[in-house]
C-alpha positions as CSV (number, residue, x, y, z in Angstrom):
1,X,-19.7,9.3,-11.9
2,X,-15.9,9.3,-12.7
3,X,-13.6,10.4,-10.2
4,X,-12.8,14.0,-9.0
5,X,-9.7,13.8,-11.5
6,X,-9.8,11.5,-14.4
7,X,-5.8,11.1,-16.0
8,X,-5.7,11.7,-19.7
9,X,-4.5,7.7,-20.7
10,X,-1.9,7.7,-23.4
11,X,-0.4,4.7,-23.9
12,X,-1.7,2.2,-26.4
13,X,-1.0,3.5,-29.8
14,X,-3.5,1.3,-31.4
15,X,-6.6,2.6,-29.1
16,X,-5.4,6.1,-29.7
17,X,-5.2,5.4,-33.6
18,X,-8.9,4.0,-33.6
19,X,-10.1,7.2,-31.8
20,X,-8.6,9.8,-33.1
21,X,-5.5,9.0,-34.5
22,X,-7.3,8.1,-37.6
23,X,-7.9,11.7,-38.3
24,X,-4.7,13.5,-37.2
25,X,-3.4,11.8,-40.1
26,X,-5.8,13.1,-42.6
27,X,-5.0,16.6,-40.4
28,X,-1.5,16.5,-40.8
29,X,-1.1,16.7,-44.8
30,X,-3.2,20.0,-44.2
31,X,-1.6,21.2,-41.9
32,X,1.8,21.1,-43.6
33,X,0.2,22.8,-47.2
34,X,-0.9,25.8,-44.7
35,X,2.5,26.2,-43.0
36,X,3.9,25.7,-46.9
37,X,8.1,25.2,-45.5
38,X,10.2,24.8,-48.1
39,X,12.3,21.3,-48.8
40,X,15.6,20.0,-47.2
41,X,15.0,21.5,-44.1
42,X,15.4,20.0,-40.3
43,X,12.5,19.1,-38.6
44,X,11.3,18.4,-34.8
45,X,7.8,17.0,-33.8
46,X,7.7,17.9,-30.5
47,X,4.5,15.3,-28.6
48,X,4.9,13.4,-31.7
49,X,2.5,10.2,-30.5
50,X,2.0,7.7,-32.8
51,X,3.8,9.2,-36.0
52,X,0.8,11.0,-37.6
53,X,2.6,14.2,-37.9
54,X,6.4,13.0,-38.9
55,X,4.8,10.7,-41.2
56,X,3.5,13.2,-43.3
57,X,6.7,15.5,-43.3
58,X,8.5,12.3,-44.1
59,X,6.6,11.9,-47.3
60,X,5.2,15.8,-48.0
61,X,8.4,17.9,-47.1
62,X,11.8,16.2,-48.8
63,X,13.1,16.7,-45.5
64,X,16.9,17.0,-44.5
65,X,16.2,15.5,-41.3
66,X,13.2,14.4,-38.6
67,X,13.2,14.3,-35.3
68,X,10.1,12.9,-32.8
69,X,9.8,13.6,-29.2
70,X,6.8,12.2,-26.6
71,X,6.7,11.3,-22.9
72,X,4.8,7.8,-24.0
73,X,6.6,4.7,-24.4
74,X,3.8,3.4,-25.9
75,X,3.0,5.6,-28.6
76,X,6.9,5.5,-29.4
77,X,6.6,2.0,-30.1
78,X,3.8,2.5,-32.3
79,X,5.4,5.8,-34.4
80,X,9.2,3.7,-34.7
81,X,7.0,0.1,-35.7
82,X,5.4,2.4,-38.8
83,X,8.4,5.1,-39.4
84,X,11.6,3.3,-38.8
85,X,14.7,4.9,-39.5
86,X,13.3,7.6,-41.4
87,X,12.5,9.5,-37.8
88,X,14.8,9.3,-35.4
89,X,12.5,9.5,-31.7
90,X,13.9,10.6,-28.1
91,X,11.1,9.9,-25.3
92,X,10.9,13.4,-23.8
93,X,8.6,16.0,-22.0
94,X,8.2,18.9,-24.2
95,X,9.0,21.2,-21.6
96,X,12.7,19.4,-21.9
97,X,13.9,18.9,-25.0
98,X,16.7,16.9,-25.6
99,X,17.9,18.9,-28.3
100,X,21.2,21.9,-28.7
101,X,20.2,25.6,-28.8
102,X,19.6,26.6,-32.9
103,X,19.7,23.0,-33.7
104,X,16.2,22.8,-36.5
105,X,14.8,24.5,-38.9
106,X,11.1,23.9,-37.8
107,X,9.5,22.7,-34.5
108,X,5.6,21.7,-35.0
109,X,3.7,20.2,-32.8
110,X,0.0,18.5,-33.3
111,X,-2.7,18.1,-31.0
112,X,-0.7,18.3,-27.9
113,X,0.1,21.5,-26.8
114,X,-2.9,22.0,-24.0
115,X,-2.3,18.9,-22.8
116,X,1.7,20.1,-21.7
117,X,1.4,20.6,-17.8
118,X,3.2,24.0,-18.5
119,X,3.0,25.3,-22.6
120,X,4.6,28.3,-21.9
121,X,7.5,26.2,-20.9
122,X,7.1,24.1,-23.5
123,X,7.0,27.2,-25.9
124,X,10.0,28.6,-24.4
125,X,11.8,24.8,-25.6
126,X,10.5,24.8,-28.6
127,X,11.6,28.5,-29.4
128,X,15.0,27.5,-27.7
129,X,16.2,24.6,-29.9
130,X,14.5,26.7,-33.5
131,X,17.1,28.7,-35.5
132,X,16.8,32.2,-35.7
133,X,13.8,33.0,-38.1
134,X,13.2,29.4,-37.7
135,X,9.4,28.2,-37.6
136,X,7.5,27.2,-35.0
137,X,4.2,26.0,-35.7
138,X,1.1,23.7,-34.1
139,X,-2.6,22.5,-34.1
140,X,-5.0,21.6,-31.9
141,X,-8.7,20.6,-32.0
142,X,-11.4,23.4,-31.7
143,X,-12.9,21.3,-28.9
144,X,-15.7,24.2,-28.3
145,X,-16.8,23.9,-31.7
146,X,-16.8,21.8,-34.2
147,X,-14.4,19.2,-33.1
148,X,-18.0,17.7,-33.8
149,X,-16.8,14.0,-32.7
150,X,-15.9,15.2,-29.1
151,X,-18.2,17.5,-28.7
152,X,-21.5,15.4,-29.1
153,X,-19.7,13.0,-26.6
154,X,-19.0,15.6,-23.8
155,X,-23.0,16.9,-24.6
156,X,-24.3,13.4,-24.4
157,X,-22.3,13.1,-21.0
158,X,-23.0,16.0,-19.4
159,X,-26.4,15.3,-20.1
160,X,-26.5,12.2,-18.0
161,X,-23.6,13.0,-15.6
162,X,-23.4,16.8,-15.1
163,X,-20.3,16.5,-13.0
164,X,-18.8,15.5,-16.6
165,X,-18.4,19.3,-17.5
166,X,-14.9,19.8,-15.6
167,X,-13.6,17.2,-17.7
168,X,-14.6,18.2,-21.2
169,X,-11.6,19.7,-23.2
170,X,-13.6,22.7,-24.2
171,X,-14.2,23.9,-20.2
172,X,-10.1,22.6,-19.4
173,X,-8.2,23.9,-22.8
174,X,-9.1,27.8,-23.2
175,X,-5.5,27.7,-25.1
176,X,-7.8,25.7,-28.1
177,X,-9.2,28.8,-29.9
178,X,-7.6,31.2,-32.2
179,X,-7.2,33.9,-29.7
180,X,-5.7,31.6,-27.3
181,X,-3.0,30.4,-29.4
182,X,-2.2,33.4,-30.7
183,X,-1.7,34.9,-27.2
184,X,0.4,31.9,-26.1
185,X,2.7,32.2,-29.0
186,X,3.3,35.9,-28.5
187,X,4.0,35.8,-24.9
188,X,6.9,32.8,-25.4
189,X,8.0,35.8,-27.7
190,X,7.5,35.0,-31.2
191,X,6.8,37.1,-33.9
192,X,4.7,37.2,-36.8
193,X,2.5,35.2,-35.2
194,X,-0.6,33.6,-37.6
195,X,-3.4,31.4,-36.9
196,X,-5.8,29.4,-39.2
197,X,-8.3,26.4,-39.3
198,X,-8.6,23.4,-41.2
199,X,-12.0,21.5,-41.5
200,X,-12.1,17.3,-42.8
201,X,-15.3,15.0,-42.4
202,X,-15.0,12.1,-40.0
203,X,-17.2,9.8,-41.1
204,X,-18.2,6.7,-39.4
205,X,-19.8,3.4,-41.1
206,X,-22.6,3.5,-38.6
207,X,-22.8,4.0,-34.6
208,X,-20.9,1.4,-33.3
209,X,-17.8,2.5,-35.3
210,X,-18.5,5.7,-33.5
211,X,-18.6,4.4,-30.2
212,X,-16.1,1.7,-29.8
213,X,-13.1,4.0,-29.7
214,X,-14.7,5.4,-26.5
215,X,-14.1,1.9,-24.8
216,X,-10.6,1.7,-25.7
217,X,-9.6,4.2,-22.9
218,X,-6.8,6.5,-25.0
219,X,-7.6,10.4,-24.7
220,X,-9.8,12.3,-22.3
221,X,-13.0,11.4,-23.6
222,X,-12.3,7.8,-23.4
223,X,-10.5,7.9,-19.8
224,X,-13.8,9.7,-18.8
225,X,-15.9,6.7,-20.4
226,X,-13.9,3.9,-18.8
227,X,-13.8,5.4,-15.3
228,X,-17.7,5.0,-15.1
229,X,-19.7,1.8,-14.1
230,X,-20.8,0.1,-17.1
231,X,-24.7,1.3,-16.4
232,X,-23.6,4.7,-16.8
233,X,-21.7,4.9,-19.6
234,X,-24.5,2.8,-21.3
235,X,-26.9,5.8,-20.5
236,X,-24.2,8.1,-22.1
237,X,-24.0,6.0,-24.8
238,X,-27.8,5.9,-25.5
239,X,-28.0,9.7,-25.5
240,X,-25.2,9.8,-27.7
241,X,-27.1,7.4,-30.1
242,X,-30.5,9.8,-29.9
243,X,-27.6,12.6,-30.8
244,X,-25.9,11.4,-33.5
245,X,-26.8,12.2,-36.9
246,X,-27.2,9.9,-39.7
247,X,-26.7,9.3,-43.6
248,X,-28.9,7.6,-45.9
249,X,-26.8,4.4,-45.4
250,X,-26.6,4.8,-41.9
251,X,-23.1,6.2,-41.4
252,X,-22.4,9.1,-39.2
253,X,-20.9,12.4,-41.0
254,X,-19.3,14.9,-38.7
255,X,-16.7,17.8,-39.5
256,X,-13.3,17.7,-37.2
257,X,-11.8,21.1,-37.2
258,X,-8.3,22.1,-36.1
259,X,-6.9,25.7,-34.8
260,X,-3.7,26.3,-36.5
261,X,-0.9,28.5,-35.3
262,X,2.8,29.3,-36.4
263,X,5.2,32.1,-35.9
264,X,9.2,33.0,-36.2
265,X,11.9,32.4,-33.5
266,X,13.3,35.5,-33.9
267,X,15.9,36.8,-31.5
């Protein structure tokens, strides 16, 4: 069994990208239609990892001016290897943003806020540094639902490692559901608050694509997997084979859905 506290492991942008990386960029594009901003505006991505999310504004939102901040080294190296001069990143806690009172347009955030040590501090930043009316917005995985990826992995473990329960997102993150943000938002004081979903298909080429971003330690699940002995995860791996559905062709078809939330800074 893994330890009585497993870290969450973000460092290597690549690992992260293979697990789920790969679809917070098809998340991201989505996510920016729904919160519909208008162009030549000034933009922070506050927990920005490996780009996914500044990427997308880069391309989708004509921009005036983008900003990334994250506490990993690692995934900065990835997002500035991809993005360049076109984002300008600050390695930062969320909860401290190195950024002027009124100084942007809109803050977002994706996939990050429940795993801040303190959100409502980082809500209170993030309200801080946005204009007045300005937008602050986020999304995070519906880990108790149909995050389908995540979920059949936590099942699968709990299954053969009932202790594995505590460290499923769904049983940590009670922030993850449309209620939760919503309640979150309003008690940092914003107004107007909304929430929404968006739904895409992950779809793998067959089980093995599925599993192999477990082993590459980047995320909870992953952290979980690799803090086992290797006869243990095997059994978690075998009962995630028996639960896995499958295509015609063998692939793997699951639906990833996101909770989104955004309101106004209003002062």
């Amino acid at each position: 069994m893994g330890g009585d506290r497993v870290p969450d492991a973000w460092e290597a942008g690549p690992a992260y990208e293979r697990y789920v990386g790969r679809w917070s960029r098809r998340v991201a594009p989505r996510f920016l239609d729904w919160l519909d901003a208008r162009d030549g505006l000034r933009w922070i991505d506050v927990g920005c990892g490996t780009g996914a999310l500044s990427a997308a504004i880069v391309e989708r939102c004509a921009p005036r001016s983008v900003d990334g901040a994250d506490p990993s080294p690692g995934f900065l190296e990835s997002a500035t290897a991809e993005l360049g001069s076109r984002v300008t990143f600050h390695l930062a806690e969320a909860a401290a943003l190195p950024f002027d009172d009124r100084s942007v347009d809109v803050v977002v955030s994706g996939l990050m806020l429940n795993f801040v040590p303190a959100a409502a501090a980082a809500l209170t930043e993030m309200r801080r540094v946005a204009v007045g009316e300005g937008v602050v917005a986020a999304y995070v995985w519906d880990y108790a639902g149909r995050m389908e990826m995540m979920r059949r992995f936590w099942d699968a473990a709990a299954e053969v490692d009932p202790a594995a329960a505590r460290f499923d997102e769904a049983t940590r993150f009670p922030i993850c559901t449309p209620a939760g943000l919503e309640e979150a938002f309003e008690a940092a004081g914003f107004r107007e608050v909304v929430t929404g979903s968006i739904e895409i298909q992950t779809r793998f080429t067959g089980f093995d694509d599925f599993w192999a971003p477990f082993l590459g330690g980047q995320g909870a699940a992953p952290a979980y997997a690799m803090s086992l002995g290797a006869t243990q995860r095997e059994r978690i791996r075998d009962a995630l084979d028996r639960r896995s559905p499958r295509d015609p062709d063998g692939g793997i078809s699951m639906v990833a859905r996101a909770w989104t939330v955004r309101g106004l800074a209003v002062r």
